[in-house]
NUMAR-374432 format. One line per 4 residues: number of its first residue (from 1); their letters; for each residue x, y, z of C-alpha. Coordinates in nm, 2 decimals. Layout:
N
NUM) a) X Y Z; ... .
***
This chain:
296
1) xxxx) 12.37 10.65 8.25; 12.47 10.67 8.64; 12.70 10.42 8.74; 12.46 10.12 8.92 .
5) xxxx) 12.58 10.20 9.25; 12.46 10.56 9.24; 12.12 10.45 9.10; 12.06 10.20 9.35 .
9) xxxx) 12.13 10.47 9.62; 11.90 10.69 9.45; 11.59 10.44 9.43; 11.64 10.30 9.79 .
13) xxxx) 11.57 10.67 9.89; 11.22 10.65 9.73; 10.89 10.64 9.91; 10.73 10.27 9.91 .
17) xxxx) 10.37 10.22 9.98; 10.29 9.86 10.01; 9.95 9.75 9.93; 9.86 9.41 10.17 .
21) xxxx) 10.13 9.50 10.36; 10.04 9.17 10.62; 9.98 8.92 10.32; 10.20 8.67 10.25 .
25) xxxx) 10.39 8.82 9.96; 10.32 9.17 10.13; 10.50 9.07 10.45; 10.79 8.97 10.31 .
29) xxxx) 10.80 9.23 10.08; 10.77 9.48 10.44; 11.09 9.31 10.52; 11.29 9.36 10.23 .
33) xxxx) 11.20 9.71 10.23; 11.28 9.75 10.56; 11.57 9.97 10.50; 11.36 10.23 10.22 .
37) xxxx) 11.09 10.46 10.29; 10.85 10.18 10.34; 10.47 10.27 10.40; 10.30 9.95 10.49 .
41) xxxx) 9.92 9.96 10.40; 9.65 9.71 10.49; 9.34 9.63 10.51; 9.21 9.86 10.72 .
45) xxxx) 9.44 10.17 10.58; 9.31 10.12 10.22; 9.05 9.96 10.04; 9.17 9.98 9.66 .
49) xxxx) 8.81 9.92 9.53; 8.72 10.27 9.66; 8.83 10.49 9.39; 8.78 10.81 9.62 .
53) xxxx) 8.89 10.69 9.94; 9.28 10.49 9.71; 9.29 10.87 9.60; 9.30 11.02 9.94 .
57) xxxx) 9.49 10.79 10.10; 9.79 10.79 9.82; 9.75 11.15 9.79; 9.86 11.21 10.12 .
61) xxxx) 10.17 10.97 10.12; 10.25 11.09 9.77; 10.44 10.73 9.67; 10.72 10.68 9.45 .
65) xxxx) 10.63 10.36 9.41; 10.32 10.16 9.55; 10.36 9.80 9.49; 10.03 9.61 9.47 .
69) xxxx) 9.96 9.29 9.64; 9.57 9.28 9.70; 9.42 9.05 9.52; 9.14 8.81 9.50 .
73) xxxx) 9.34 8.46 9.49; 9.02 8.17 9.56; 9.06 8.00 9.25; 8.78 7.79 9.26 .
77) xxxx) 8.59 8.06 9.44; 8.60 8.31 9.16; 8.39 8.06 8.94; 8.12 8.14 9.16 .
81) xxxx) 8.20 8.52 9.26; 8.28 8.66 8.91; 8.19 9.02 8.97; 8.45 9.02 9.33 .
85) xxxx) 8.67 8.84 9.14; 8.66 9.11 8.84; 8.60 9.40 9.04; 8.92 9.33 9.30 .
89) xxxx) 9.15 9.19 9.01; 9.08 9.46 8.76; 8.85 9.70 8.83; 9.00 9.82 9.14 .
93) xxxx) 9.34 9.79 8.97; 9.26 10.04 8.72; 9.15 10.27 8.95; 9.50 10.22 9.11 .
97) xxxx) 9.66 10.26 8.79; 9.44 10.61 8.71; 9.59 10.75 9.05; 9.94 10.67 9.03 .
101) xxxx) 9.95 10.82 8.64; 9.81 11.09 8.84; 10.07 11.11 9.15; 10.39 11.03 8.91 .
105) xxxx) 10.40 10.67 9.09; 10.57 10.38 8.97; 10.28 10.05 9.01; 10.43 9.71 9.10 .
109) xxxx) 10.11 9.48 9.05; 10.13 9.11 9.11; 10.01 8.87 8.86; 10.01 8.55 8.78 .
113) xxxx) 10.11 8.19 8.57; 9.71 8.11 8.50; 9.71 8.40 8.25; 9.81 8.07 8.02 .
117) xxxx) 9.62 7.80 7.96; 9.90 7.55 8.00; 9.89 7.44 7.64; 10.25 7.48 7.51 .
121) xxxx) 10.42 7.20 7.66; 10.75 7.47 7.72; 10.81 7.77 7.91; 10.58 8.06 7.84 .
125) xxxx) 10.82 8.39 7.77; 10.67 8.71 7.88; 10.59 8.76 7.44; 10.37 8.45 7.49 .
129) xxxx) 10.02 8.54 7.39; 9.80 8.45 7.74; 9.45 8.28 7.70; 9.32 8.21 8.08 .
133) xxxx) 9.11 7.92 8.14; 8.94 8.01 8.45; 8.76 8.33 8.56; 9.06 8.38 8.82 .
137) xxxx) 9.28 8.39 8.53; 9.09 8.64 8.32; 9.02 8.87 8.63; 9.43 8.92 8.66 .
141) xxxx) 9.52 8.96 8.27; 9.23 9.22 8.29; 9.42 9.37 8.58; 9.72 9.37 8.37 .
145) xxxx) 9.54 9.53 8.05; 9.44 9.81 8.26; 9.76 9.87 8.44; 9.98 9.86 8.10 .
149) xxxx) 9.75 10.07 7.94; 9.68 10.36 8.21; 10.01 10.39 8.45; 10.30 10.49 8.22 .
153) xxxx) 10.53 10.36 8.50; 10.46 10.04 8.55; 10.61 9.71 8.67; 10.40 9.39 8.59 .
157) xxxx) 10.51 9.08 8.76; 10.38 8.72 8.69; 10.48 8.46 8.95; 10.33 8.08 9.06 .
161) xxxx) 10.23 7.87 9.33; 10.32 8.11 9.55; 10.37 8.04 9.95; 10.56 8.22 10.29 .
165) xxxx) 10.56 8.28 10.63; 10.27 8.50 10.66; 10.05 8.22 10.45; 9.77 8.36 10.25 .
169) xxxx) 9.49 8.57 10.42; 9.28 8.51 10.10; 9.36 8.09 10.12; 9.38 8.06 10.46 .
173) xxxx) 9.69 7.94 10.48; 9.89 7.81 10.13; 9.94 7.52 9.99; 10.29 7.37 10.20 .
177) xxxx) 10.07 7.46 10.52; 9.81 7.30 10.41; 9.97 6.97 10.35; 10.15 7.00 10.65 .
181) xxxx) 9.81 7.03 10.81; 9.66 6.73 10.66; 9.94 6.51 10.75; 9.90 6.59 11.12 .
185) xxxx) 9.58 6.55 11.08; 9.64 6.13 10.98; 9.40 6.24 10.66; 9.51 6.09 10.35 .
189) xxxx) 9.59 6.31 10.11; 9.56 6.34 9.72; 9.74 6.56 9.49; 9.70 6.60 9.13 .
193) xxxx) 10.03 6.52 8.95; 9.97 6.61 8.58; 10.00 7.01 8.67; 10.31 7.16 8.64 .
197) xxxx) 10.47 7.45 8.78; 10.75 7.65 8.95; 10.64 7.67 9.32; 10.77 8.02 9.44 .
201) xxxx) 10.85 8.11 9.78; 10.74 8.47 9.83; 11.08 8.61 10.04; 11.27 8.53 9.67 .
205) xxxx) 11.01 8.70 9.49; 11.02 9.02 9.70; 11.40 9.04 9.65; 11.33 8.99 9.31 .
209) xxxx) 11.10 9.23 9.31; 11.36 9.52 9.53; 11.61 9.38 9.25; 11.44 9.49 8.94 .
213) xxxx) 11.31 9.85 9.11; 11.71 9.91 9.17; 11.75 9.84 8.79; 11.47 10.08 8.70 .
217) xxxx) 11.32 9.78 8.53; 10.94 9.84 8.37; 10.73 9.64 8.17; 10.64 9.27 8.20 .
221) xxxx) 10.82 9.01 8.37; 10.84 8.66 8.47; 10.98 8.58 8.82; 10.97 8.26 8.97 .
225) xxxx) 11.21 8.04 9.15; 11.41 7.78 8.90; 11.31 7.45 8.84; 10.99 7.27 8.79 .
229) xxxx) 10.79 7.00 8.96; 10.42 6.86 8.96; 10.18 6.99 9.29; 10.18 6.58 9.38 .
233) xxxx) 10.63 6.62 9.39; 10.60 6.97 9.54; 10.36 6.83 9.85; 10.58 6.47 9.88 .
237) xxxx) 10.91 6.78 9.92; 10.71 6.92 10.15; 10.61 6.63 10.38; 10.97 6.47 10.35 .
241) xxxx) 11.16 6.39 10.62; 10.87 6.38 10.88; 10.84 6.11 11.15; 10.51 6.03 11.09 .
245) xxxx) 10.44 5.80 10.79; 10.21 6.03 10.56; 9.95 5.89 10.28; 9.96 6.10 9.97 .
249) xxxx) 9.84 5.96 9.63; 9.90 6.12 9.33; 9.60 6.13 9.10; 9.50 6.30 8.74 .
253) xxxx) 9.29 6.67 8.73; 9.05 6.40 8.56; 8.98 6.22 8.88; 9.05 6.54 9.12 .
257) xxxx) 8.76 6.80 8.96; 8.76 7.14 9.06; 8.55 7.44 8.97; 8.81 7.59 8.81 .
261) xxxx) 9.01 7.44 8.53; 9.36 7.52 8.62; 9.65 7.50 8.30; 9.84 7.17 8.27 .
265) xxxx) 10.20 7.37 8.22; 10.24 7.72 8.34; 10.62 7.71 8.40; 10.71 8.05 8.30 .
269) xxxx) 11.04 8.16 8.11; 11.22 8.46 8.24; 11.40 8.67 7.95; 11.31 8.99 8.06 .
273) xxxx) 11.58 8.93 8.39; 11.85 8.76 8.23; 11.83 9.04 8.00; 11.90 9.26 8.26 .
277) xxxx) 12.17 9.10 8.36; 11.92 8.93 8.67; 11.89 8.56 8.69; 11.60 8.33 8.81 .
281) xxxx) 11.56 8.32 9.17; 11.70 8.00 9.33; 11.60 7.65 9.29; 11.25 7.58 9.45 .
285) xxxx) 11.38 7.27 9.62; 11.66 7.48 9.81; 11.37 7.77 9.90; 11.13 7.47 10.02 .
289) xxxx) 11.39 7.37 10.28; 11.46 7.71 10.40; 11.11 7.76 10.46; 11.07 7.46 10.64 .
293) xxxx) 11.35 7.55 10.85; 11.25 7.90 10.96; 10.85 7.80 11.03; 10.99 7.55 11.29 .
***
């Protein structure tokens, strides 16, 4: 085994492709790349759900790594679009998996905490058997099925409640924005406050991420920043501090319906790092406040 130094050397020289390279988690992940041999890809450079044109275009950038961040991420939307939400989450993820096995590429793909249907009451380790509750849910452990089973070198990540700079091209905005919005707006705002979670600010998750390529980590793992709070405590952080008296109520998923059922408690333990000598990204409260900070 090479001393860690001369590894992480060794991997920093590699060839990045990212996939959604001006999403939110994409963005930050361009960043924190900066100093590798990054190759940004959007939109309009790739569409994954093209097995042909993927192919072609990784072919010709021949990728040590390509780290996946196009998704499908409505929620509520995928209730209605279930063949989008399939074909983007899974479908074109296998074929993504089929051509890095091809090209030798190590596959970074993003998941998520609503692989779980929030019924354990405790931290879900990354042995925890997942049972989605929405079609969103189902779309991404799909995604993951394919990817585990077809890419030899792979790197599955599960996160939550995800939010950055860029915001999110598939939300239109995220969910700190949004509030933000509302407030400004003088529009009262209610939250459900019987969800739990780990909010996750996406600059912490792409180090994360950089972290576990240096360690030549593969497999499945659970990143998320420490702590946990309700969306209702996560959007009263949010709003703190502001000049402007803001209305938000907290109320129960049984008074706030959606179209998709979202788990109850999708805080998600992370083993896999701490047995890599990694730890949990920092406290969410702490990686709220810098955010705040650097969007004003």
């Amino acid at each position: 085994m090479k001393p860690r130094e001369a590894q992480e050397c060794e991997v920093r020289g590699s060839r990045v492709a990212v996939i959604g390279a001006n999403g939110q988690l994409g963005s930050d992940l361009v960043q924190v790349f900066a100093d590798w041999d990054l190759v940004p890809l959007m939109h309009a450079d790739i569409e994954i759900c093209d097995f042909v044109h993927t192919r072609d275009v990784l072919g010709r950038i021949k990728p040590d790594v390509v780290i996946n961040t196009a998704a499908f991420v409505r929620v509520d939307d995928c209730e209605d679009e279930v063949s989008k939400a399939f074909w983007v989450n899974a479908f074109a993820v296998r074929n993504l998996a089929h051509v890095c096995a091809d090209l030798g590429s190590t596959l970074v793909h993003i998941s998520t905490d609503y692989v779980f249907d929030g019924k354990k009451r405790e931290p879900y380790s990354e042995d925890d058997l997942p049972n989605p509750i929405n079609v969103f849910g189902a779309s991404k452990l799909a995604g993951e099925h394919f990817v585990q089973a077809i890419c030899p070198k792979h790197l599955v990540v599960r996160s939550s409640g995800l939010y950055g700079r860029a915001g999110s091209s598939g939300k239109g905005g995220n969910f700190v924005e949004t509030m933000i919005r509302l407030a400004e707006e003088g529009k009262p705002i209610r939250v459900v406050n019987d969800q739990v979670l780990a909010p996750t600010y996406t600059r912490d998750l792409a180090e994360s991420i950089r972290d576990l390529l240096n360690r030549e980590a593969s497999g499945l793992f659970h990143v998320t920043n420490s702590g946990r709070c309700s969306w209702y405590e996560f959007a009263v952080a949010a709003l703190a501090g502001r000049k402007q008296e803001v209305s938000i109520q907290p109320v129960t998923s049984a008074k706030y319906q959606t179209p998709a059922r979202r788990p109850l408690f999708s805080i998600l333990a992370s083993a896999r790092l701490q047995q890599l000598g990694l730890s949990n990204p920092r406290p969410w409260k702490e990686a709220l406040a810098d955010y705040l900070t650097e969007r004003s």
